[in-house]
N, C-alpha and C positions, 0 to 999 in steps of 0.2 A: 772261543774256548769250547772245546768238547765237552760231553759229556763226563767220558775219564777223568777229564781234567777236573774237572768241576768236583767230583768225587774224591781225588785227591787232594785239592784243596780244603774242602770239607773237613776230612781225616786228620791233616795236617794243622786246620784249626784247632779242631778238635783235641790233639795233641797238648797244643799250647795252649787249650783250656787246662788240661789236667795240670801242667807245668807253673802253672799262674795259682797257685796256691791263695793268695789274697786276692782274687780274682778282681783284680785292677785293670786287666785290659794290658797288662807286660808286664815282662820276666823281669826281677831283681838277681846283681850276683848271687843273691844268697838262698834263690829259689833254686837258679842252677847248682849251685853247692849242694843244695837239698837233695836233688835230684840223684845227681854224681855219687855220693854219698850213700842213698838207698839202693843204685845198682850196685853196690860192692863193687864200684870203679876207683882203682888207685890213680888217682893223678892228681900232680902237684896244683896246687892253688895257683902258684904262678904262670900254670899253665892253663889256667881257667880263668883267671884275669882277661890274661890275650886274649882266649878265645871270645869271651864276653866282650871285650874292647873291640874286637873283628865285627864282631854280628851288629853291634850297636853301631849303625852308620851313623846316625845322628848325633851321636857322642851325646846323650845326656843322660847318662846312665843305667836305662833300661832297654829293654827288647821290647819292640813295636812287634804286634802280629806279621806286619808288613817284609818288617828287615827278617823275622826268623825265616818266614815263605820266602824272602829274599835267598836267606843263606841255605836252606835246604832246597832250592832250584838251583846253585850254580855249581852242587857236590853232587857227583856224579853215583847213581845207586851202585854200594859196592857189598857186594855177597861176604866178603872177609868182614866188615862191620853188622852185618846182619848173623853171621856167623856169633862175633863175639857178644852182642847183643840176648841173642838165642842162649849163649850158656852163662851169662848172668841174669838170665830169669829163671832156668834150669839149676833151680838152689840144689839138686840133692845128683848132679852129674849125672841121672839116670838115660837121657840123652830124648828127653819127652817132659813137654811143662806142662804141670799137671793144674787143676785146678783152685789146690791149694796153692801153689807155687805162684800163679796166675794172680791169685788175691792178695797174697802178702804183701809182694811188687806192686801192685797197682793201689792198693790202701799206702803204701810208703811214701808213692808217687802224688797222691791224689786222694786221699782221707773221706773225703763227702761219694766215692765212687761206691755202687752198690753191688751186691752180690748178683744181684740179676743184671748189670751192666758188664759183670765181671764174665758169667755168666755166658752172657750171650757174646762176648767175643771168644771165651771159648766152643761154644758151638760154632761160630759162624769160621772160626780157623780148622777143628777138628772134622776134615775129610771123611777118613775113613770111621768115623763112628766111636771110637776105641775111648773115646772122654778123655783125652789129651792131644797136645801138639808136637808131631814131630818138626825136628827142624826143617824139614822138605813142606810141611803145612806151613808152617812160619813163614819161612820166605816166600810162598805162594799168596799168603794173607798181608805183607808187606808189602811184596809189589805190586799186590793188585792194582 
């Protein structure tokens, strides 16, 4: 494993920390609900079942770190989901997340996350200096 990779993993742990709200070590349907729910994403529960029932190889009810690293290695990175992604953190359409916007999303997601964690991933995506993300920083700071 490379270095990237390594970094990727990290990130992506990192991810499923935030996501693990009871910090058990796996996702509950109802953490992904949580989730789905704070990005102002419409979708049916029934379609959140499946998807939960997909990721969960083991079938016994929860997301292992293992199977979500699973399911986010076999989906291939797709800019039209980074797209929609980008503009439900983008609460006010202005087409830049700001770092109010930034906090809101990430307290919804992940409640114990702090302003200076918040913070510093706004700086570390914010390119050109300006104290926000454009969607071109966004996807630069997701694919990295």
């Amino acid at each position: 494993m490379n270095q990237q990779e390594s970094k990727e993993i990290k990130e992506l742990r990192s991810a499923f920390r935030m996501i693990d709200l009871k910090k058990s070590g796996k996702i509950s349907i109802h953490e992904l609900k949580h989730l789905i729910r704070n990005l102002n994403m419409n979708v049916d529960n029934q379609v959140v079942d499946k998807v939960f029932e997909d990721i969960d190889q083991n079938g016994d009810g929860s997301i292992q770190v293992e199977e979500f690293l699973n399911e986010i290695e076999k989906r291939p990175s797709n800019k039209s989901n980074l797209k929609a992604a980008f503009r439900a953190i983008d609460l006010d359409n202005s087409g830049f997340i700001t770092l109010s916007e930034l906090y809101k999303i990430s307290k919804k997601i992940n409640p114990t996350i702090t302003k200076q964690q918040i913070e510093e991933i706004l700086n570390k995506a914010d390119l050109d200096g300006n104290h926000k993300i454009s969607l071109d920083e966004f996807k630069a700071l997701m694919e990295e």
